[in-house]
Every structure is written in structure tokens, then in C-alpha cells.
Backbone as CSV, one residue per row, in Angstrom:
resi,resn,N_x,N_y,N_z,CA_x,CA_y,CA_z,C_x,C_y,C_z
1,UNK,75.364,-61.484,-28.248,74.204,-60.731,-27.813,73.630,-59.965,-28.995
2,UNK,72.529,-59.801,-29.101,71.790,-58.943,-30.436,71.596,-58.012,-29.601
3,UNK,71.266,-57.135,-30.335,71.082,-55.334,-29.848,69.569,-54.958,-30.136
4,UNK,69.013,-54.269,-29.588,67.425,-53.892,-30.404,67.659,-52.404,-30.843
5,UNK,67.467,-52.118,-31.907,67.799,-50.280,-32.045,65.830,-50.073,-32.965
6,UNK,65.580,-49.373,-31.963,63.965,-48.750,-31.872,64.350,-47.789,-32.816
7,UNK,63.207,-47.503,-33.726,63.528,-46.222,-35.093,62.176,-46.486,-35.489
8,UNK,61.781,-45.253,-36.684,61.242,-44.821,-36.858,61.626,-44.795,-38.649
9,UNK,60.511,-45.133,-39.325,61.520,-44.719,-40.767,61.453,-43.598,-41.375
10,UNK,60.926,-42.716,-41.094,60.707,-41.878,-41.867,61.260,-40.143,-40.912
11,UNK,62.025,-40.596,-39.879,62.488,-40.158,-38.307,64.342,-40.055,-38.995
12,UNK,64.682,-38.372,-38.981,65.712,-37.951,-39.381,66.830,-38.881,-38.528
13,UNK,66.809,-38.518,-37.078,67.868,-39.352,-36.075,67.978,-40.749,-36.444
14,UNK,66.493,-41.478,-36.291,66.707,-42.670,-36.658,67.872,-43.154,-37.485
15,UNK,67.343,-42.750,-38.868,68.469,-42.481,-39.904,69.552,-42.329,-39.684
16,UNK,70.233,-41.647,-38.994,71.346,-41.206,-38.537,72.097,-42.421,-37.706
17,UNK,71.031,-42.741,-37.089,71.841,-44.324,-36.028,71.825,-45.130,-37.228
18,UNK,71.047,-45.636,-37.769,70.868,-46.676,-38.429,72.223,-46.823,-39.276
19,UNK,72.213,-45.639,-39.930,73.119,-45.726,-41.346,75.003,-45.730,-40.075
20,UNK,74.948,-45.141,-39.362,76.046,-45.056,-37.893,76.607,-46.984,-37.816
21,UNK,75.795,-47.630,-37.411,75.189,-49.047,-37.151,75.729,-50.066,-38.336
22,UNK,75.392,-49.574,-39.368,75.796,-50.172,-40.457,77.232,-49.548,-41.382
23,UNK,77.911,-48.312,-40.928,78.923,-48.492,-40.931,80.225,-48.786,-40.158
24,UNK,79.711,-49.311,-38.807,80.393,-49.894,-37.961,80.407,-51.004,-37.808
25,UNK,79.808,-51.812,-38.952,79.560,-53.090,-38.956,78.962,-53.731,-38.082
26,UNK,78.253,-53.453,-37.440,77.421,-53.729,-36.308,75.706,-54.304,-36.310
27,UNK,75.407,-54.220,-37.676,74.254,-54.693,-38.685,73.697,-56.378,-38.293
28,UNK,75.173,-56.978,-38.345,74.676,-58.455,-37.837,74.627,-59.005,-36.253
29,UNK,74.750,-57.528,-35.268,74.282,-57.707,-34.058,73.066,-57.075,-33.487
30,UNK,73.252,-56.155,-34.282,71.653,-54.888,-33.745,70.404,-55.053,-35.063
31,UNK,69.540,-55.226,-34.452,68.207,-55.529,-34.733,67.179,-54.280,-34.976
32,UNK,67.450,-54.596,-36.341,66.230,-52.704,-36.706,64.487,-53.205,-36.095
33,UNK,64.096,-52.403,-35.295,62.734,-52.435,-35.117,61.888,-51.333,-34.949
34,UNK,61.007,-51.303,-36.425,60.301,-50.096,-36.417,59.149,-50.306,-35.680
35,UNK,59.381,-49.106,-34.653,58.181,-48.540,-33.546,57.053,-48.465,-34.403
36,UNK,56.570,-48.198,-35.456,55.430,-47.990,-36.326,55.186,-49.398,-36.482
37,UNK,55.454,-50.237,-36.546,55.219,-51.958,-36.908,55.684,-52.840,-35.803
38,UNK,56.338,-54.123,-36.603,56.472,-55.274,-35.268,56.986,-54.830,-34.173
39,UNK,57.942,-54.099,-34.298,58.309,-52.958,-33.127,57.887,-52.374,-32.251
40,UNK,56.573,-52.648,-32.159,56.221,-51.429,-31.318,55.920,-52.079,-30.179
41,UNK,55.177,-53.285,-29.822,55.430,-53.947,-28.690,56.784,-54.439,-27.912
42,UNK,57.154,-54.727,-28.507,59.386,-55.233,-27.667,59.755,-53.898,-27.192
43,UNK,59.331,-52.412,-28.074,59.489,-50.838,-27.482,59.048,-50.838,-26.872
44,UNK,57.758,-50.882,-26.552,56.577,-50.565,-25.347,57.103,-51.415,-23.733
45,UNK,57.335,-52.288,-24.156,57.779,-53.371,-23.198,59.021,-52.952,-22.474
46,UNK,60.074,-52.419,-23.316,61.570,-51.923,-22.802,61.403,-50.875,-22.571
47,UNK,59.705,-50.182,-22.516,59.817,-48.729,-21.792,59.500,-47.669,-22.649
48,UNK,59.277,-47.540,-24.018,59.218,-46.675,-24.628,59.668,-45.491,-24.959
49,UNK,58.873,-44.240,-25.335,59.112,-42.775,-25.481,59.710,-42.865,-27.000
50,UNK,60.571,-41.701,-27.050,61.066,-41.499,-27.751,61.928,-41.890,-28.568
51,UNK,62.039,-42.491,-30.148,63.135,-42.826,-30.904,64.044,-41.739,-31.753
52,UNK,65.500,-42.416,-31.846,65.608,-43.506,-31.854,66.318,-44.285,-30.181
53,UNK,66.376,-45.586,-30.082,66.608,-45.684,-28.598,67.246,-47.090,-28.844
54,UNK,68.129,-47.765,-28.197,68.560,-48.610,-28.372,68.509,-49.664,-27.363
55,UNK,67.795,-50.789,-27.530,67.891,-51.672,-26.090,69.053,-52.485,-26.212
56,UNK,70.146,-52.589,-25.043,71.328,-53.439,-24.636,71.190,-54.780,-24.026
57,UNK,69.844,-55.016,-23.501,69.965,-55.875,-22.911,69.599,-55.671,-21.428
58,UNK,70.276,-54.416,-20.810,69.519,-54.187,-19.946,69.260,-52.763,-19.637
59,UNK,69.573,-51.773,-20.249,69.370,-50.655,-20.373,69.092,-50.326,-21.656
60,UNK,67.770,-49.204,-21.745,67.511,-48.283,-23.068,68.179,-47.330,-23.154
61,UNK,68.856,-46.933,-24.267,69.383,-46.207,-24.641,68.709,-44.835,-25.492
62,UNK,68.423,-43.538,-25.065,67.357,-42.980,-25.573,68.334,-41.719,-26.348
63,UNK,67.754,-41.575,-27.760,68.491,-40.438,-28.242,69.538,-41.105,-28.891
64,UNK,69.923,-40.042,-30.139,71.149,-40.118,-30.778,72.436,-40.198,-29.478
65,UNK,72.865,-39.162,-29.449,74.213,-39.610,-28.661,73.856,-40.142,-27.552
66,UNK,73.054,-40.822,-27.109,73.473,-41.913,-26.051,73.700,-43.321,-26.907
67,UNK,72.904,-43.566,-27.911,72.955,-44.652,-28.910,74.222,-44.749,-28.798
68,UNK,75.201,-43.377,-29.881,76.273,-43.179,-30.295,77.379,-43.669,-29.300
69,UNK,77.171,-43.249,-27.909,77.932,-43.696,-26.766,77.986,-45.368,-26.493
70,UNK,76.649,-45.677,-26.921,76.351,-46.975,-26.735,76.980,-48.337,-27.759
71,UNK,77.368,-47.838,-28.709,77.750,-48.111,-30.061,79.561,-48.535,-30.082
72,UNK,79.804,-46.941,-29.450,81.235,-47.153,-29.260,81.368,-48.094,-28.139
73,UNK,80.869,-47.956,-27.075,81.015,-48.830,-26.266,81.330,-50.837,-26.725
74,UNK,80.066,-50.702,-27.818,79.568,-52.459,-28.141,80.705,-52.501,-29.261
75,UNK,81.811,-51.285,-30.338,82.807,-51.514,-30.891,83.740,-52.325,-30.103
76,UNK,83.852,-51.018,-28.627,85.250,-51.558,-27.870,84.847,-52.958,-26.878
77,UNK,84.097,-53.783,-27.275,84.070,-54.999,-26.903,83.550,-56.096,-28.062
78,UNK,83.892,-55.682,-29.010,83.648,-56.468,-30.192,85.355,-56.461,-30.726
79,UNK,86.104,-55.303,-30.683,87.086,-55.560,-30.677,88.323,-56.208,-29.393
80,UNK,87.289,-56.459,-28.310,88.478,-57.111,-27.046,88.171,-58.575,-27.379
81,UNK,87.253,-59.259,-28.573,86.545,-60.664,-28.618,87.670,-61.243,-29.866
82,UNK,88.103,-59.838,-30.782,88.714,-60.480,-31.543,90.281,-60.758,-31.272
């Protein structure tokens, strides 16, 4: 499954997931899409508001620590695969 993580670049939190994301190795499942560019329609579509926000697939994930919750979650089933 790919992940969509909605951000902003120039957006402190964003940052914060992003760089989160990529040290959890999680980079080659979640999909950076900046809301300012190609992003902003696949956001608009999954509902919008506020970044950064993470789409799962079937729930948005809005805000740093829900991301963060969301993250650990997609660890502890990335590690039940291996």
C-alpha cells in the first residue's frame, strides 16, 4: 500500500513528519504531496484542511500526532510482514 502524506514545504510540522517518515524508513511507502502543487487536488479530494495530514487509504490523518500515531501504527505492520 503507498501512503499519501499532504505537506506543505515551507510548513514547520510538515517538516517534522516528513523528516519522522524518512527516518523510519517509510520513504518508499509514503508519498510526499505538496498541497501548494500536484498535491493539491488528491488533498482536496481526501477532504482537505489543514497540513500536514496523511491519507491511509481510508482515513485522513490530520496533524502532527495523529500522523505520528499513524506512522507507528504502519511500523507495527511493516514489521508483522517481515
Amino acid at each position: 500500500m503507498t501512503y499519501l502524506l499532504f505537506h506543505r514545504v515551507a510548513d514547520a510540522e510538515s517538516a517534522r513528519v516528513r523528516q519522522r517518515v524518512v527516518e523510519l524508513g517509510l520513504k518508499p511507502r509514503i508519498s510526499f504531496e505538496n498541497v501548494d502543487s500536484d498535491g493539491a487536488e488528491a488533498f482536496a479530494a481526501h477532504g482537505g484542511g489543514a497540513v500536514p495530514a496523511l491519507w491511509d487509504g481510508t482515513r485522513l490523518h490530520r496533524g502532527t500526532d495523529a500522523i505520528f500515531l499513524a506512522l507507528a501504527a504502519i511500523m507495527s505492520a511493516v514489521e508483522q510482514e517481515r
